[in-house]
GUTI-285832 format. One line per 3 residues: number of its first residue (from 1); for each residue x, y, z of C-alpha. Coordinates in steps of 0.1 Angstrom, whole numbers, plus 5000, padded with zeros to 4 digits. Layout:
REM GUTI-285832
NUM) X,Y,Z  ...
END
This chain:
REM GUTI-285832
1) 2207,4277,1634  2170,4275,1639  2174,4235,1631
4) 2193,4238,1663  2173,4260,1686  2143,4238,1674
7) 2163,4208,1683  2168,4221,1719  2136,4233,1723
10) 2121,4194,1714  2146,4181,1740  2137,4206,1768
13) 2099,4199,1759  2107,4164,1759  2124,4165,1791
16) 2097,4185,1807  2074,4161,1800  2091,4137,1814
19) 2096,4157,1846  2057,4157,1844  2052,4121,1840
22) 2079,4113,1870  2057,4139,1894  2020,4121,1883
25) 2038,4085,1891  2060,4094,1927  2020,4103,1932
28) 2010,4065,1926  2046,4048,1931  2054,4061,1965
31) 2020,4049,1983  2021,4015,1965  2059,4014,1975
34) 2047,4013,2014  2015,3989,2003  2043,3966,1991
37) 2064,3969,2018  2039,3965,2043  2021,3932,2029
40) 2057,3919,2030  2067,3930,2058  2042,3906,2074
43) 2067,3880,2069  2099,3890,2076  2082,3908,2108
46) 2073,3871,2116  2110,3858,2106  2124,3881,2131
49) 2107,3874,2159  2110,3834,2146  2145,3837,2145
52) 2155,3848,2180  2144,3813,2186  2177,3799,2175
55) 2190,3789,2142  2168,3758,2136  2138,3779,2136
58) 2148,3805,2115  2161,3784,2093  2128,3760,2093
61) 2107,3792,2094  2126,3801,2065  2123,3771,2044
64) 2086,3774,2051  2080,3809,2039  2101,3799,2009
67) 2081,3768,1995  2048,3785,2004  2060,3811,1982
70) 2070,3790,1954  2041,3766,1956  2014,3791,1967
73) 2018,3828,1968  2038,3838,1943  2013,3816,1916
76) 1986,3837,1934  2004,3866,1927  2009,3857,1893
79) 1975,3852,1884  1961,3876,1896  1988,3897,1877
82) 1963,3889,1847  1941,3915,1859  1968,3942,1855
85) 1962,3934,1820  1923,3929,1814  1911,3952,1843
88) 1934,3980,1835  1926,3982,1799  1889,3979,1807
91) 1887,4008,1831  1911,4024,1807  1880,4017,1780
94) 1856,4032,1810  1838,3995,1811  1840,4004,1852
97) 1813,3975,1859  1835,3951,1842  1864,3959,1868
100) 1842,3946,1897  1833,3912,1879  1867,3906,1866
103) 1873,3907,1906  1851,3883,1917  1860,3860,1887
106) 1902,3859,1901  1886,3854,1938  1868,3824,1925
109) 1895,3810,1903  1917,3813,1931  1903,3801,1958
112) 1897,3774,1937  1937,3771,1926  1943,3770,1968
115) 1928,3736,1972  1953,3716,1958  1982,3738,1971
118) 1968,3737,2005  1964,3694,2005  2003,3699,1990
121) 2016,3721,2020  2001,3696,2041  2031,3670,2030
124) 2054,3694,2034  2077,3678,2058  2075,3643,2036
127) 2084,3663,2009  2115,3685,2022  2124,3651,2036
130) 2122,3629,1998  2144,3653,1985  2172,3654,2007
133) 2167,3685,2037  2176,3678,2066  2150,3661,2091
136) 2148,3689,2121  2142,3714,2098  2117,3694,2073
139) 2099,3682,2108  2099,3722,2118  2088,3734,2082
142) 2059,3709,2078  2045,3725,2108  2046,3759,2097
145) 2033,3754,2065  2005,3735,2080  1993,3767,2100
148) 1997,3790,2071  1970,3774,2050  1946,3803,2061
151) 1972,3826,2051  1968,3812,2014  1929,3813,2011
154) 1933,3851,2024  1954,3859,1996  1936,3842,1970
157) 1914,3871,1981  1937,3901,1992  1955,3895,1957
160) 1927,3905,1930  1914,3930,1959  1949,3949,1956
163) 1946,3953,1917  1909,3960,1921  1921,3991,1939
166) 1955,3994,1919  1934,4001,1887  1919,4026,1897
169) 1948,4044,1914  1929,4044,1950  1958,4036,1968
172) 1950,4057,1999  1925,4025,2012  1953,3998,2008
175) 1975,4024,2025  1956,4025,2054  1946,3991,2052
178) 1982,3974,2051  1996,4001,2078  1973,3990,2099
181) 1977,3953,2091  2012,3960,2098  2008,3974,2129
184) 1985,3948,2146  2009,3925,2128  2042,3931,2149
187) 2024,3927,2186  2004,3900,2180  2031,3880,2164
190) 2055,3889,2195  2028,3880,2218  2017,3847,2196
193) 2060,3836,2193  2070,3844,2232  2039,3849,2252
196) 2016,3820,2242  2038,3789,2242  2032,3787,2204
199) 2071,3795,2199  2076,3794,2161  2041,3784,2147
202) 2030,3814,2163  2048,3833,2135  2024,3815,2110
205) 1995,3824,2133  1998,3855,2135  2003,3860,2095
208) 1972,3840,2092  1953,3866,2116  1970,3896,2095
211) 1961,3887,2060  1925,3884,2067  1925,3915,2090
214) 1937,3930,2054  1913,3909,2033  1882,3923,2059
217) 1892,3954,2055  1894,3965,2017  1865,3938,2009
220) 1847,3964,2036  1856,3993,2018  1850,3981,1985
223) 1817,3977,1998  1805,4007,2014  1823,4035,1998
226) 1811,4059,1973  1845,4057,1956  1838,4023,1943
229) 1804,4032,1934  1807,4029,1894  1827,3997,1896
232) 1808,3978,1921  1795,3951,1900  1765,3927,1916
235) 1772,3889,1918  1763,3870,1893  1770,3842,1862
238) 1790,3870,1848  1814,3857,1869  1814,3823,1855
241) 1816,3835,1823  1848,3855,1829  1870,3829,1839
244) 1883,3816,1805  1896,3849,1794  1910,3853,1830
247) 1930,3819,1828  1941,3828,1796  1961,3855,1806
250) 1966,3842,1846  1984,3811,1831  2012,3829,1814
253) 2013,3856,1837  2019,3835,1865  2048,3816,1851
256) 2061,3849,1841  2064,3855,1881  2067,3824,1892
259) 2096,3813,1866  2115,3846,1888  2101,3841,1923
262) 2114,3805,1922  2150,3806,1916  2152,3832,1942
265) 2129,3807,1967  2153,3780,1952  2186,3791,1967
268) 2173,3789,2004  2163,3754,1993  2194,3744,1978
271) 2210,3760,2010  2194,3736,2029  2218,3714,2010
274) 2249,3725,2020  2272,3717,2050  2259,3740,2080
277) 2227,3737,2062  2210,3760,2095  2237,3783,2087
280) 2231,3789,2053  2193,3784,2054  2195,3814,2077
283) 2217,3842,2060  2201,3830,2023  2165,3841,2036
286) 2178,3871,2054  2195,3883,2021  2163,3871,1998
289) 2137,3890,2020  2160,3924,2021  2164,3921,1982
292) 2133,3911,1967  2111,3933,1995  2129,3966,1991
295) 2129,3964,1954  2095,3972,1952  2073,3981,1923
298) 2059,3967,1896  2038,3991,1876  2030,3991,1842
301) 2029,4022,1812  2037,4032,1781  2064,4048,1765
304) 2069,4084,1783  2056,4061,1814  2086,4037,1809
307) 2116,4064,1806  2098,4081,1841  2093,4049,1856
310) 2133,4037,1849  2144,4068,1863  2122,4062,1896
313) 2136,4029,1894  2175,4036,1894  2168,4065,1921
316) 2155,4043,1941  2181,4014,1940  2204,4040,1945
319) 2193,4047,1976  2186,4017,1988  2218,4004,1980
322) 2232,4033,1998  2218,4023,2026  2221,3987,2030
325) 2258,3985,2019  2276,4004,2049  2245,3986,2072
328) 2252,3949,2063  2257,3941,2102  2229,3960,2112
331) 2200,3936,2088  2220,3907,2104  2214,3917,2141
334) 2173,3923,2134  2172,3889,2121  2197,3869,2146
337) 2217,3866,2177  2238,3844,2163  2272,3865,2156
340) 2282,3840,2127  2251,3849,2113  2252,3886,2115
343) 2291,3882,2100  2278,3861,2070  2247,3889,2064
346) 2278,3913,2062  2298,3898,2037  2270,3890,2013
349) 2259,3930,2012  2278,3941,1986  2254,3911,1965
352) 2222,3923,1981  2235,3959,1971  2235,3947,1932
355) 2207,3926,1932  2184,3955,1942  2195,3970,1916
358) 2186,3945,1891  2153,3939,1911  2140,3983,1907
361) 2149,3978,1871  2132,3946,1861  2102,3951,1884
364) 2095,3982,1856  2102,3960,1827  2084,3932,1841
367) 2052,3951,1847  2050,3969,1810  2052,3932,1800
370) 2019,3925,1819  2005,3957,1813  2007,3950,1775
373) 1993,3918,1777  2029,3897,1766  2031,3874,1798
376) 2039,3848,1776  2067,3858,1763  2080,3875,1798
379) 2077,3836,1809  2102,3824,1782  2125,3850,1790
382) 2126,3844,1830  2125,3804,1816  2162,3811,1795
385) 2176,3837,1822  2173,3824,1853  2169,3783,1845
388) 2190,3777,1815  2218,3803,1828  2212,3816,1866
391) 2205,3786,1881  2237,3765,1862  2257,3792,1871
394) 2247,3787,1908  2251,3752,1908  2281,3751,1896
397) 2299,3782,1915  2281,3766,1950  2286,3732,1945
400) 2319,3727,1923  2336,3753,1935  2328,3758,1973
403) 2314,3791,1971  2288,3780,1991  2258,3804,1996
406) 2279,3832,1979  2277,3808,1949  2241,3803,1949
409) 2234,3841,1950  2261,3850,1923  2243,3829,1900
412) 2213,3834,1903  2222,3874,1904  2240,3865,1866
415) 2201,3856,1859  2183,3882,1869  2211,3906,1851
418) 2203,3886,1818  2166,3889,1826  2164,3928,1824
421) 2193,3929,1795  2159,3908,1776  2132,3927,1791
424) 2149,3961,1781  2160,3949,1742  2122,3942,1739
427) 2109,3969,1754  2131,3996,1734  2116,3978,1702
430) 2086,3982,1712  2058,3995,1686  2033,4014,1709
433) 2010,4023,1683  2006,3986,1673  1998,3975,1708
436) 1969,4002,1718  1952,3994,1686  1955,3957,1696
439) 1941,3965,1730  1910,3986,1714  1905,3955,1694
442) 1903,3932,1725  1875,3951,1739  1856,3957,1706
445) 1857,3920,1704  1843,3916,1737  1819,3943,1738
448) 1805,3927,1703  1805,3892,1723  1786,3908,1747
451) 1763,3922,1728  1755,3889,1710  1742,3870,1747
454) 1722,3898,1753  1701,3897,1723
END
């Protein structure tokens, strides 16, 4: 009998805890959810107001957004991912100085990285061209890319600023920041798309002009306030110095994102493929940006962290899902005039519904992976789950058996499912223990190093 009242007892403490930990993270996860939102927002703002232009330039608008992801943002992202890893176990350690100089060292290293990426969106059009798209919209696409190279340097900036902040949990500046990003965003890019002549590259413009206004802001902010006081770190070699151990982690960490950001980038491409290709272009980046965008979140924890953070996670693909499935028409109609458009949107809801789902709950598993350091072996998973079995799957359901863009989003859906099945097996056997003590070891190490150059 008391075995049993003990038992309940532990599981009602348990539980309460976990109550606890669910409260201290809608604190953090809710803010960061709009900070998301809002950064992405700045595109598909931009494809909206693109795509009442007609079909050809939503879809080349499209096919834009989607290679600059795969060949610039999203490695951006993904290296600067790395510093959810070595920044947040150093403030974690209280080495606060060392949070500002591991900043500057991904703002170097990345604006670095954007030199060759930017000479590479400059041959876009010769590109989408070699490998098969079709000419209007490779002519349109190599134009847009062209005009968001500014966009890229900015967020070779904006990237490490956000974790800067993230780290720290000050999300109340990117808040402001990105609302108010957001809100210049939408008026300048009407005016820049219908009012200037600019017609479709005004969309680029005008994310150009927004992801610096961003940039100018939190760089301002990290300057200037009090709040960033013990972490504002002066300029110096240190930041030299930092950028092998910030590769070694950016690497992996970016092919952990990238591996997963491309085979969703890939199906507009291989919709480009397809018979109707302006068609398909279209309703395949409508259906990417409402999936990937409102399945925000990627933060990282521990154990009790990772049982709050999966429950946040399945509430709120709940009631997204809720929302988009009886709504399908509506998402089509923001994006397009075109009514066969706005019917294919419609039918391909029920897939969007699911692959939100899968999105909440890998964006959880995904950033325990980062936040424990094991990018590497998050990049051999998304390698196995999306390439050696999403993307076949695809293929074979779009090409062999005329499923079309359906097809391409099945598959690649099959993927991500796999992807979290991994993720979740390797996080349940995770040792906890094990991994904190390999973390204090990390910075003993480096302390020790440090200590050596200074004597």
């Amino acid at each position: 009998m008391e075995e049993g009242l003990l038992l309940v007892g532990e599981r009602r403490r348990r539980w309460n805890e976990i109550g606890e930990e669910v409260k201290r993270l809608g604190y953090i996860a809710a803010p960061m959810v709009a900070v998301t939102l809002s950064f992405y927002l700045l595109e598909i703002v931009s494809l909206i107001m693109v795509g009442h232009l007609g079909e050809l330039a939503l879809s080349s608008a499209a096919i834009a957004i989607s290679l600059a992801g795969i060949t610039g943002f999203s490695f951006l992202l993904g290296m600067a991912s790395a510093l959810e890893t070595i920044s947040g176990q150093a403030f974690g350690a209280q080495q606060y100085k060392k949070l500002g100089i591991q900043t500057y060292t991904a703002i170097f290293s990345l604006i670095i990285v954007c030199i060759p990426l930017s000479i590479l969106w400059i041959f876009v059009e010769d590109l989408l061209k070699f490998v098969g798209q079709d000419p209007q919209i490779s002519l349109e696409a190599g134009r847009f890319s062209m005009w968001l190279i500014p966009a890229l340097f900015g967020s070779a900036i904006l990237q490490p600023l956000i974790r800067y902040y993230q780290m720290q949990s000050l999300i109340f500046p990117m808040v402001v920041s990105s609302s108010m990003t957001l809100c210049f965003h939408i008026p300048l890019c009407w005016a820049l798309v219908f009012k200037s002549g600019l017609e479709n590259i005004g969309g680029a413009v005008a994310m150009d002009i927004s992801m610096w206004l961003n940039v100018a802001m939190l760089g301002l902010f990290m300057k200037y306030s009090p709040d960033c006081k013990k972490t504002r770190a002066p300029i110096s070699m240190k930041i030299f110095e930092g950028m092998k151990e910030f590769f070694r982690y950016a690497i992996p960490s970016a092919l952990m994102i990238c591996l997963e950001w491309w085979s969703f980038e890939l199906l507009i491409l291989l919709s480009g493929l397809l018979p109707n290709p302006q068609l398909e272009t279209s309703v395949l980046s409508i259906c990417t940006r409402i999936s990937n965008e409102l399945g925000a979140g990627r933060p990282e924890g521990a154990r009790l962290s990772v049982i709050a953070l999966m429950l946040l996670a399945a509430l709120n693909s709940l009631i997204v899902s809720l929302t988009i499935f009886p709504s399908g028409k509506v998402f089509g109609y923001i994006f397009s005039n075109e009514k066969e458009v706005v019917d294919y949107v419609a039918d391909m809801a029920p897939l969007v519904c699911l692959s939100i789902i899968t999105d909440c709950l890998q964006g959880v598993l995904s950033g325990v992976a980062r936040g424990c350091g094991w990018q590497h072996l998050g990049a051999y998973i998304n390698l196995v789950a999306f390439y050696l079995f999403g993307v076949p799957i695809a293929a074979a359901l779009s090409f062999w058996f005329d499923f079309r863009g359906k097809g391409l989003w099945i598959g690649i859906l099959c993927g991500a499912t796999m992807q979290s099945l991994m993720l979740a097996i390797i996080t349940a056997c995770m040792n906890w223990e094990k991994q904190a003590a390999k973390v204090r070891e990390r910075l003993c190490e480096e302390e020790s190093l440090l200590g050596d150059r200074l004597t």
